[in-house]
Each structure stands twice: as C-alpha cells, then as structure tokens.
C-alpha positions as a printed NumPy array, in Angstrom:
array([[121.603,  87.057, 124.396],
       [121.271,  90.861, 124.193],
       [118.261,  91.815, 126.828],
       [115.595,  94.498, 126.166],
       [115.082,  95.303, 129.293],
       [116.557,  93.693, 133.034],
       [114.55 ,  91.192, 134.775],
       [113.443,  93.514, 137.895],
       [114.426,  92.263, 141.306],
       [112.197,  89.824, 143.091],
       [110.646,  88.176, 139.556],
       [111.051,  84.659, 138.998],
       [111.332,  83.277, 135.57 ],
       [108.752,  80.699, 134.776],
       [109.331,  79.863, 131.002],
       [111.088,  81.153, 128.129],
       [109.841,  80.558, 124.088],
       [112.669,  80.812, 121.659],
       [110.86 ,  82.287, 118.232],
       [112.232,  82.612, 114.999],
       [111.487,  86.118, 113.129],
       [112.595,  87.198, 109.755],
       [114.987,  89.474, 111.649],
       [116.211,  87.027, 113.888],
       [116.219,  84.815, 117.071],
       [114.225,  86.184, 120.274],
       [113.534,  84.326, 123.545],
       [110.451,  85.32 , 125.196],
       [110.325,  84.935, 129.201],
       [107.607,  84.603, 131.515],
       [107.67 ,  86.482, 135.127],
       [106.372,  86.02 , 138.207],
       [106.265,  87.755, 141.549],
       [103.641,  86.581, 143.776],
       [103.841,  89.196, 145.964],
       [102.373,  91.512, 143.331],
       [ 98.831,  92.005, 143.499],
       [ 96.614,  91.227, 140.04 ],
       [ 93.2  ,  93.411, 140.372],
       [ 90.713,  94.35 , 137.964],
       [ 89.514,  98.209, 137.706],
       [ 85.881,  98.541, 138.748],
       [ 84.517, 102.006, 137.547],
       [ 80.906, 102.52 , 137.431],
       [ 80.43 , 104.059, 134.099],
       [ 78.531, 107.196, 133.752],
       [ 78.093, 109.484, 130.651],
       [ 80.881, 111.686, 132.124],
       [ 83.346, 109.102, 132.915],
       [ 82.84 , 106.601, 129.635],
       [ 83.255, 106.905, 125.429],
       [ 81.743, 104.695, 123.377],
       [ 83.717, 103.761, 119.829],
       [ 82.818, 102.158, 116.502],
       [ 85.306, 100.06 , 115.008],
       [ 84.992, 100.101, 111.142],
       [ 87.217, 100.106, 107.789],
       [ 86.865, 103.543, 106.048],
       [ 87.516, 104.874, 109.843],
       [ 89.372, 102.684, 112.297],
       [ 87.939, 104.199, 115.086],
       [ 84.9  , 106.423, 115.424],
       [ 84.131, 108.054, 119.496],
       [ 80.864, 108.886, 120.571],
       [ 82.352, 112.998, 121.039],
       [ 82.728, 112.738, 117.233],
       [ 86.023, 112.279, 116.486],
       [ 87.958, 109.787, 114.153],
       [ 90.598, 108.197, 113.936],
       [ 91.728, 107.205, 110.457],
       [ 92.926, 104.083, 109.323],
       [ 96.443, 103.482, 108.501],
       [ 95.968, 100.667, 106.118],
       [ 99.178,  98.973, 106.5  ],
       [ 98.963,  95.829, 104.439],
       [ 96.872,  97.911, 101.733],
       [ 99.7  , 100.373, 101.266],
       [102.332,  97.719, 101.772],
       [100.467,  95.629,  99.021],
       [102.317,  96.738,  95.727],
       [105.705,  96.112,  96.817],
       [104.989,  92.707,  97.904],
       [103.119,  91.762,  94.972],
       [106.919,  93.393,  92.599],
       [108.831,  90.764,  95.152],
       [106.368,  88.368,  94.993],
       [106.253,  88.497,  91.039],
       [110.418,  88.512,  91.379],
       [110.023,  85.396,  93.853],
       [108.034,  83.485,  90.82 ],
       [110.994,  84.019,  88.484],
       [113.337,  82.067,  90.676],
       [114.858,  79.008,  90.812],
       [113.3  ,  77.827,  94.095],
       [115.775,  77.168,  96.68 ],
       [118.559,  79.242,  95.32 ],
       [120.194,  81.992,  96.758],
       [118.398,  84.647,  94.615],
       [114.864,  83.003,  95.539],
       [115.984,  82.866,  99.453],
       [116.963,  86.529,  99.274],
       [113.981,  87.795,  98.107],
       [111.879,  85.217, 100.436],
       [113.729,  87.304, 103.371],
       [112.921,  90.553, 102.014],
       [109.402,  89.459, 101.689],
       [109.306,  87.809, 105.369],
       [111.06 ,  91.726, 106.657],
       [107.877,  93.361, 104.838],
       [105.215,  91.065, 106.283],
       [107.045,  91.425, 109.813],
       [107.062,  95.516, 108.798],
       [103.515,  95.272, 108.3  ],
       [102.235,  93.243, 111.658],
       [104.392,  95.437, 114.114],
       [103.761,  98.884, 112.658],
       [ 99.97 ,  97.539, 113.186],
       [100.879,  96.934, 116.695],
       [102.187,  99.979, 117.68 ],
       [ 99.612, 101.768, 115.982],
       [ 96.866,  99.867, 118.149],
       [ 98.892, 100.706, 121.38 ],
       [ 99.558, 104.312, 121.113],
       [ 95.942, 104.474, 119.973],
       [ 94.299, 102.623, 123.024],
       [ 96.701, 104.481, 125.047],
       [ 94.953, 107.675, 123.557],
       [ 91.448, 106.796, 123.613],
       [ 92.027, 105.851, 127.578],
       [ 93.334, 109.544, 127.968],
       [ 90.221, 110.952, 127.222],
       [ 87.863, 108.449, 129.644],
       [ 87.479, 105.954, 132.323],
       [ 85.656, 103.541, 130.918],
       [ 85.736, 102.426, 127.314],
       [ 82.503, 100.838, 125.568],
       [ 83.332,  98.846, 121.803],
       [ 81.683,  96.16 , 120.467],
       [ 82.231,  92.342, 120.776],
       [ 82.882,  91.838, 117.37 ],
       [ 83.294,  87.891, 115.999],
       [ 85.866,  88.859, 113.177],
       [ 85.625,  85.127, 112.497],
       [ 81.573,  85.444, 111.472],
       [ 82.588,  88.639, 109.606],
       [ 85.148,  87.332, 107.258],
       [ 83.574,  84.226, 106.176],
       [ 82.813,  83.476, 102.539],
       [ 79.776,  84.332, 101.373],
       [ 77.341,  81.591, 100.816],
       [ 76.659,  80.152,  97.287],
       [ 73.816,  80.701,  95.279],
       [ 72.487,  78.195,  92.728],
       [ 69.179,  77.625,  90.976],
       [ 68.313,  75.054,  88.107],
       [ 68.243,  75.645,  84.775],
       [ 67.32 ,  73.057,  82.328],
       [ 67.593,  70.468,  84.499],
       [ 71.278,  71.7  ,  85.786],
       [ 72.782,  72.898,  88.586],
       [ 73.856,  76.739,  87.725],
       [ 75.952,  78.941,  90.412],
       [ 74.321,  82.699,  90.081],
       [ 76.903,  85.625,  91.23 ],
       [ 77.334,  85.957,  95.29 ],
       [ 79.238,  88.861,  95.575],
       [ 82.021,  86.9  ,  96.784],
       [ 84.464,  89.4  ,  94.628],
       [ 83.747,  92.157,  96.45 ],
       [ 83.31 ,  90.061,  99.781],
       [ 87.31 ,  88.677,  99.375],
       [ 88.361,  92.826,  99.166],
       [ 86.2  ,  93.045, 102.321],
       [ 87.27 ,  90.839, 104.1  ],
       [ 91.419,  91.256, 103.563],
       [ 90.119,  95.043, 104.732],
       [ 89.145,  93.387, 107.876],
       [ 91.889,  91.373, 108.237],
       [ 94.408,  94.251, 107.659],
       [ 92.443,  96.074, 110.589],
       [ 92.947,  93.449, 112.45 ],
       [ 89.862,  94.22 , 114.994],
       [ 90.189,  91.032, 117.194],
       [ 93.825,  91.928, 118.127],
       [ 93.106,  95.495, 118.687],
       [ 90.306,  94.404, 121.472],
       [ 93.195,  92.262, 123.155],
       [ 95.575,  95.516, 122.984],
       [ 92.252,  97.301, 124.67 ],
       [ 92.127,  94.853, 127.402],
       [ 95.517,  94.753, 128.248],
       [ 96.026,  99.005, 128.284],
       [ 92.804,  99.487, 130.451],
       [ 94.555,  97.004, 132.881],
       [ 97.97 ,  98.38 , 132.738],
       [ 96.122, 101.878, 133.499],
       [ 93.595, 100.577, 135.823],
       [ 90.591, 101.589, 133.807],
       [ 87.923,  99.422, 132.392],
       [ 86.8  ,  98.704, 128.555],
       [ 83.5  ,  97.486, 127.842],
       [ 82.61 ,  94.565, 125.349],
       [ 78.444,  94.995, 124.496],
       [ 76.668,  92.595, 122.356],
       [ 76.473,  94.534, 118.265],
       [ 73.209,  92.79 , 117.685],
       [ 70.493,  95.649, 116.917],
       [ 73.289,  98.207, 118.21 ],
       [ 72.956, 100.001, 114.592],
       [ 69.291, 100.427, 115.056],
       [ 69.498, 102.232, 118.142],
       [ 68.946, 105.634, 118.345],
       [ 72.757, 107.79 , 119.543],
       [ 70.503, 110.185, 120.714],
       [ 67.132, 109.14 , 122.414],
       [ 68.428, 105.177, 122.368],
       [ 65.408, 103.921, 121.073],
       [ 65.17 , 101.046, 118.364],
       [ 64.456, 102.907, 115.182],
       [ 64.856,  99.55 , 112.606],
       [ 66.414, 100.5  , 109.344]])
C-alpha cells in the first residue's frame, strides 16, 4: 500500500474502507486522537467581518462586494467526448475487450470530471474565507430544485391530453444543477470554515430574492 501521507504520532486508526476507482484500489482510514480538542468557531457576524454569496448557474458564486466567480462547467465541457466514447461503447460487442477499454476510458473521464469539481470547490471556499470571517449562503434543497416538473393535462373530447410542461428545458436545468453540484459545495464550506476556525452561515432562501440588498425591505416581485 503506497501512503499519501504518514499517520501522525499519537492517532489511532479506527476503520479503514477499501474503494474501487477507475484508477485503482484506495483504502480510506479513519483517525482518532482524543486528546485533540473538536470546537466550533463562534464569531459574531457584523457587516465588517461577514460576505454574503449567491450560488447560481450562469455564475457559480456571486459576493455581496460584487464580485463573481465563474463557473467552470465541468461535466458541460466534458460532455462531447463522453457522448464520441459513449457512441463508440454502443458499437461494441458487450463484454469484450474493445467494449471494456472504452468502459475504462469512460469511468477515467467521469472520475476527471467529479475531482476537478472538488478541487475547484476547495480552493474556492478556501478563497472566499480569505476575504471574511463569517460566510452567509443559502440552505439550498438541491433535491426540491431538480425535481421533474409536474404534468399538465386537460380533457379534450372526452380524453385525457398531456399539454407541454417545460420539462425539456427543466432536464437542461437541472443536469446544470447537478454539474454545480451545490449540495457538495455547502459540505466543502462547512468543513474549510472549521479547518480555519471561521463560521459559514446557512439562512432560509424563502422570500430572500424579494428583499431589498440595500434597505432589506420586502419589495415582492
């Protein structure tokens, strides 16, 4: 077993998780020291000490000071290559060596795709905790948000007829959502303001787009 890093004197291992990639074998161990005190940050957050962010599509991240941060689109950009192997992966006899080749290569993209995600959401949440304290987002359900839209019918000569739902453009939507991968990023969030002693904020969205940046008062669109 090749180790990415030594297990630091005094640590006791608790469990280990063997996982199969597309690269590979890891094992995954689990530490303790009890002598190693687990405390939360408690910062009062001010207006000096705190930046609020919207997560969206068109920009992953939007602050409060006005800046962006643009989003890398990894699956979208990734998307014609798999579709060429996935096309190629048709055309194969399944289970032969051609079709398990390709299978791999398309395995090494997907596995591409998720960690390049990753390490974009850590080196950003590492950068938006440079600039603050305290961190405010929004405790979005990506579960509610990328649910199908609901079917429409109506009756037409004594038939049941399904009228258009948008669920077209709802599907490209949603596999946006999914790409951005905004329920992982808040767990990379919590995780970064703990390593660095800080403290993110999760507020309820509901009504949060019809309040005012400036004045903060509920100005319904």
């Amino acid at each position: 077993m090749v180790f990415h890093r030594p297990i630091p004197t005094g640590f006791k291992v608790k469990t280990g998780s063997v996982i199969s990639e597309a690269d590979g074998w890891y094992i995954s161990l689990t530490l303790e020291d009890k002598t190693v005190p687990v405390t939360l940050a408690e910062i009062q957050p001010t207006d000096e000490n705190t930046v609020g962010i919207d997560l969206g599509i068109t920009n992953y991240v939007a602050l409060s000071n006005g800046e962006r941060v643009e989003n890398p689109r990894f699956l979208r950009k990734s998307a014609p290559k798999l579709a060429r192997l996935q096309a190629k992966l048709a055309n194969r006899v399944k289970g032969s060596k051609p079709w398990k080749v390709i299978k791999d290569r398309i395995s090494r993209l997907h596995q591409f795709v998720a960690r390049a995600r990753l390490d974009f959401q850590f080196k950003t949440a590492h950068e938006l905790f440079g600039k603050c304290e305290v961190l405010a987002v929004e405790d979005l359900s990506v579960k509610n948000l990328t649910r199908r839209a609901k079917p429409k019918t109506d009756i037409e000569d004594g038939n049941l007829v399904y009228l258009p739902n948008g669920q077209s453009a709802k599907s490209g939507l949603n596999k946006s959502l999914l790409d951005a991968a905004h329920g992982q990023f808040a767990s990379v969030l919590k995780y970064v303001a703990w390593k660095l002693g800080k403290s993110v904020l999760f507020v309820d969205p509901k009504g949060t787009s019809q309040n005012c940046w400036n004045c903060l008062n509920k100005v319904p669109k």
